[in-house]
C-alpha positions in Angstrom: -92.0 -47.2 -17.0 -93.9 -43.9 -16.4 -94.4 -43.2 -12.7 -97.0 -41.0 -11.5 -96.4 -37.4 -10.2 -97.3 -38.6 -6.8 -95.4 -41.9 -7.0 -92.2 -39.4 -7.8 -93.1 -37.8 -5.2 -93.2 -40.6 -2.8 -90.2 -42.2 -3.8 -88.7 -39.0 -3.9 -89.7 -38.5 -0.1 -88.0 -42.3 0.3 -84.9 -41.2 -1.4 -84.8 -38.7 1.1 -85.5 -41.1 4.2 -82.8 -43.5 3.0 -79.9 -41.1 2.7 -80.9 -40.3 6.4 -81.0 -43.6 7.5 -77.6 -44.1 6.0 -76.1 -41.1 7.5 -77.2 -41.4 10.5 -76.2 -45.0 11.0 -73.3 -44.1 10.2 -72.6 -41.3 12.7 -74.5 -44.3 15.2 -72.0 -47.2 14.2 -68.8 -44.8 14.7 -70.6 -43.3 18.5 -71.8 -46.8 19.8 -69.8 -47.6 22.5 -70.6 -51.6 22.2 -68.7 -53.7 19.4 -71.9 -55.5 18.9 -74.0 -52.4 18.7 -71.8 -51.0 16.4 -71.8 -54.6 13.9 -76.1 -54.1 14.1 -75.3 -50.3 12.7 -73.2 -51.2 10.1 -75.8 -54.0 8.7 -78.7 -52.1 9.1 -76.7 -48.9 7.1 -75.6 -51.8 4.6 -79.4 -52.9 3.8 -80.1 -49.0 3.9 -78.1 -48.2 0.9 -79.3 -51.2 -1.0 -83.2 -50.0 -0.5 -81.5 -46.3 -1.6 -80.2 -48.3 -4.7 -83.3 -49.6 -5.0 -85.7 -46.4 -5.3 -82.9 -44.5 -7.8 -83.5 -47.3 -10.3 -87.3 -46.5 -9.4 -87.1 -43.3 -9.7 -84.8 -43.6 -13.2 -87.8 -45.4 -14.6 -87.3 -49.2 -13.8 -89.7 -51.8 -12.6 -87.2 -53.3 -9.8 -88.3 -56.8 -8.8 -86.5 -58.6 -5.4 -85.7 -61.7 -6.1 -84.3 -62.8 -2.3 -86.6 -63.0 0.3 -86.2 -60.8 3.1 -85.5 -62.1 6.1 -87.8 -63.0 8.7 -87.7 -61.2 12.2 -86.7 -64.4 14.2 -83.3 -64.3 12.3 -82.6 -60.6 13.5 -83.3 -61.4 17.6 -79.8 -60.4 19.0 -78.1 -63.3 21.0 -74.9 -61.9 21.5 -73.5 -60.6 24.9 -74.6 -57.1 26.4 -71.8 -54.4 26.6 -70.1 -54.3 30.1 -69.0 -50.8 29.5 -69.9 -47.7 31.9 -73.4 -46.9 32.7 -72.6 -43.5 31.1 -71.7 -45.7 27.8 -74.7 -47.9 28.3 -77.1 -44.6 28.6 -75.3 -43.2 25.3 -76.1 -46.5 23.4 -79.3 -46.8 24.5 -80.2 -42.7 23.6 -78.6 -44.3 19.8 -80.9 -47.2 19.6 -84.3 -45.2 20.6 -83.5 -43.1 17.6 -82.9 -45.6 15.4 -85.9 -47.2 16.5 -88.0 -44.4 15.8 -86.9 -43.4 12.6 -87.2 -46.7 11.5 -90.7 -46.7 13.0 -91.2 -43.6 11.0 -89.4 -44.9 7.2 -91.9 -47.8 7.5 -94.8 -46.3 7.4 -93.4 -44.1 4.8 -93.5 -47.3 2.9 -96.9 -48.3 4.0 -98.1 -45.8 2.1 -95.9 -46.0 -1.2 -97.7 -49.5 -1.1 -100.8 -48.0 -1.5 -100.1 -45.3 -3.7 -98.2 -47.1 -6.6 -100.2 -48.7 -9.9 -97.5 -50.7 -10.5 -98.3 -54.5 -8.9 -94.3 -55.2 -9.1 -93.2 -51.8 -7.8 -95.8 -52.4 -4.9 -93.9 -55.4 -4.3 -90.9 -54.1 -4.4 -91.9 -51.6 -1.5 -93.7 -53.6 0.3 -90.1 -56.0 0.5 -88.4 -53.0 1.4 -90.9 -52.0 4.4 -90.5 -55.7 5.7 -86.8 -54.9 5.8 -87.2 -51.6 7.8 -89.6 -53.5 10.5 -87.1 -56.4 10.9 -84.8 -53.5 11.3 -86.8 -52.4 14.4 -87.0 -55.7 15.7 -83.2 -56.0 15.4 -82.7 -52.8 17.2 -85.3 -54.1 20.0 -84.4 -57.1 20.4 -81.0 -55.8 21.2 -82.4 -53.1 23.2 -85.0 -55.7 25.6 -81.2 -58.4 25.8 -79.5 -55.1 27.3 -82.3 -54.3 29.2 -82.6 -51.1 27.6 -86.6 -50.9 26.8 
C-alpha cells in the first residue's frame, strides 16, 4: 500500500505522539503514589504501545484492520477505592492525571484528523479504532479523577 506524503506525515506525527504517551506513562505509573493509579498507567501505556505497533506497520506499508472491538467507555469508569495517602501524595497524583488527561485530549484529535486525511476506507478505520481508544483513555483517567474527587 502506497501512502500519501501527507498520510506519512500524519502517521509520522502519530508515531511521534505514541512514543510520548508511552514514555510518559511510564515515568506516571512509576511516580503515582496510588496502587490503583499506577494499574490505570500501566494499561493505558499497554494499549499505547499496541496503537504504536499499529502505525509502524502503517507506516511500513500495510493496510492494518482491528479485528476486536474497542471497548466502550462504561467498561473504563473506575470503581475501585480512592488512595488514603497524604494530601501532598493526593495533589502529586492528581497534577499526573491532568496531564495525562490532556495529552490524551490532544493525541485524539491528532487522530480526528488522520481520519479525515487518509484515502484508505480500512486505514480510516483503523484510526478511527484507535482514537476511540485514546477517548476511553480520558474517560478512564476522569472517571478516576471525579471518584477521588480530583476534577
Amino acid at each position: 500500500m502506497t501512502l500519501t506524503a501527507k498520510e506519512h506525515d500524519i502517521l509520522t506525527d502519530l508515531k511521534t505522539q505514541e512514543q510520548l504517551c508511552i514514555l510518559k506513562y511510564t515515568r506516571y505509573e512509576n511516580e503515582a503514589h496510588d496502587p490503583a493509579l499506577k494499574q490505570i498507567f500501566s494499561e493505558i501505556k499497554a494499549t499505547e504501545a499496541e496503537h504504536l505497533a499499529t502505525i509502524e506497520r502503517i507506516i511500513r506499508g500495510e493496510e492494518v484492520t482491528m479485528n476486536t472491538p474497542g471497548k466502550s467507555a462504561a467498561e473504563d469508569k473506575f470503581s475501585g477505592k480512592c488512595y488514603n495517602g497524604t494530601e501532598e501524595e493526593k495533589q502529586a497524583d492528581a497534577y499526573l492525571c491532568r496531564d495525562a488527561l490532556s495529552m490524551e485530549k490532544h493525541v485524539s484529535s491528532v487522530y480526528n484528523t488522520g481520519v479525515f486525511e487518509f484515502n484508505s476506507p480500512v486505514l480510516r478505520d483503523t484510526l478511527n479504532h484507535i482514537q476511540r481508544e485514546e477517548q476511553n483513555h480520558g474517560e478512564k483517567l476522569y472517571s478516576y479523577m471525579s471518584a477521588c474527587s480530583m476534577y
